[in-house]
C-alpha positions in Angstrom: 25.7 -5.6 -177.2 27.3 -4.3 -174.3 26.7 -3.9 -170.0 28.2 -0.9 -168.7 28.6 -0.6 -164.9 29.3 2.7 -162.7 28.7 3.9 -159.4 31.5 2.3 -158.0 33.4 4.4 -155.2 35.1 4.2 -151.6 32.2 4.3 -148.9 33.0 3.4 -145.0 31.8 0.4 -143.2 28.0 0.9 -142.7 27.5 3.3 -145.7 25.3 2.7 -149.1 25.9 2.5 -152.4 23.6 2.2 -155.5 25.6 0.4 -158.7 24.0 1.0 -162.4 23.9 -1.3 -164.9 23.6 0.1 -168.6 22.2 -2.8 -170.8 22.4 -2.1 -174.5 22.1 -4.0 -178.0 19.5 -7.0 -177.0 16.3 -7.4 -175.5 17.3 -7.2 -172.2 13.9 -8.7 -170.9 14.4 -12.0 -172.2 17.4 -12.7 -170.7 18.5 -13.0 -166.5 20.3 -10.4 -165.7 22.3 -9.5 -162.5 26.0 -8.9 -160.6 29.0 -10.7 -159.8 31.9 -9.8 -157.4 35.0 -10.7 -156.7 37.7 -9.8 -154.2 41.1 -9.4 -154.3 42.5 -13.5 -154.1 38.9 -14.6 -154.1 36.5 -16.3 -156.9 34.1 -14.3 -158.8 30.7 -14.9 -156.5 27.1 -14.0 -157.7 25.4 -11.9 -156.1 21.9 -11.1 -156.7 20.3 -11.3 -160.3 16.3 -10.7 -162.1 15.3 -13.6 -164.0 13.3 -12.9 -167.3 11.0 -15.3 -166.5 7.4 -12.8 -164.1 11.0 -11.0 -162.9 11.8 -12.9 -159.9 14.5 -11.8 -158.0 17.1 -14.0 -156.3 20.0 -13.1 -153.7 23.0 -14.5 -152.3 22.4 -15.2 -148.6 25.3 -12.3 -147.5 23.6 -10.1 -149.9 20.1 -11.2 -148.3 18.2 -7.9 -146.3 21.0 -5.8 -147.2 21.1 -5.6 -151.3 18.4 -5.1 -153.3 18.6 -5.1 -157.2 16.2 -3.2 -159.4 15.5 -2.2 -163.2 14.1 0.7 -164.9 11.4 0.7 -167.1 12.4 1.4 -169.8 9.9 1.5 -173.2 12.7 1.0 -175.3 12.9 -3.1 -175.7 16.9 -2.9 -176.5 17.7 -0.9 -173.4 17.6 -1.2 -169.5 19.4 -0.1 -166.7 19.6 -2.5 -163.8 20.6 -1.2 -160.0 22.2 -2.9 -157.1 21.5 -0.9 -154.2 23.7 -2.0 -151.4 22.9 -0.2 -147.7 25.4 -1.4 -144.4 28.4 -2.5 -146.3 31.2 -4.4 -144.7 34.6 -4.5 -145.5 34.1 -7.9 -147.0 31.8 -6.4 -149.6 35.0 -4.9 -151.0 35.8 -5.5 -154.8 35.2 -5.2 -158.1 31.3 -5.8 -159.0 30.2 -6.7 -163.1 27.1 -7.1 -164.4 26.2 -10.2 -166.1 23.7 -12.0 -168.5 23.3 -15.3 -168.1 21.4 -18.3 -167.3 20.5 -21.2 -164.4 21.2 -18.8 -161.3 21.2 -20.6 -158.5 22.4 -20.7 -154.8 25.5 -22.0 -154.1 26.8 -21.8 -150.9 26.3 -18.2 -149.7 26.6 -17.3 -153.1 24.9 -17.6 -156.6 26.2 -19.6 -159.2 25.2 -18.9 -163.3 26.1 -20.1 -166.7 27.1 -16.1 -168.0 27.0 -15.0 -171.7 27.8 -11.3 -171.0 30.0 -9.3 -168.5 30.4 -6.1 -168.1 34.1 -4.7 -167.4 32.6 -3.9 -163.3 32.9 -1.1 -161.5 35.4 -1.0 -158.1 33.8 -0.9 -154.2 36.0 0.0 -151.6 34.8 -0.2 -148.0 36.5 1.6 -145.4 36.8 0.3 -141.8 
C-alpha cells in the first residue's frame, strides 16, 4: 500500500506543472483521493482531491480555475495514477505537495480540510519570481 508522487521541479511564476500520483496496493476507487501542500512555516493545506463516490472533484478556492486533478484509467483495480495539473503558478504555490487518501474533504477556508489514512512522502515545487 503505498502513494508515490513525482513531477515535482523549479518552474517560474506563470509556468505549469503536472504532479503524478502512483497509487498502489488497494482499490484505489473506493477511496477519496487527492493532494496536500505545505510551505515552508505554514500548515499542510488541501488542495484539490476525487471522491470515490460518481468521482466528484473538489478544489481549494486558490487552487480553483488554475489546478485541475485527474486519474488514469486504469483496468487494474489495485492501481491508479492520479495528476494535479497546475498552469499560472505563483510563488505562493511553493512547497512540498503529497498525495493523500482519506475521507470527509471539505472546504475550509481557502483550503480543504480531510481526515487522511495515507500520504505519500510529496514531491517539492519551487516557483521562481
Amino acid at each position: 500500500v503505498q502513494l508515490v508522487e513525482s513531477g515535482g521541479g523549479l518552474v517560474q511564476t506563470g509556468g505549469s506543472l503536472r504532479l503524478s500520483c502512483e497509487a498502489s496496493g488497494f482499490e484505489v476507487d473506493m477511496y477519496d483521493i487527492g493532494w496536500f501542500r505545505q510551505a515552508p512555516g505554514k500548515s499542510r493545506e488541501g488542495v484539490a482531491c476525487i471522491r470515490a463516490r460518481y468521482g466528484v472533484k473538489l478544489y481549494a478556492e486558490f487552487a480553483e480555475g488554475r489546478f485541475t486533478i485527474s486519474s488514469d484509467s486504469s483496468s487494474d483495480i489495485m492501481k491508479k495514477t492520479v495528476y494535479l495539473e497546475m498552469n499560472a503558478l505563483k510563488p505562493e504555490d511553493a512547497g512540498v505537495y503529497f498525495c493523500a487518501v482519506g475521507a470527509a474533504w471539505v472546504p475550509r477556508g481557502n483550503s480543504l480540510t480531510a481526515s487522511i489514512d495515507l500520504w505519500g512522502k510529496g514531491t517539492q515545487v519551487t516557483v521562481g519570481s
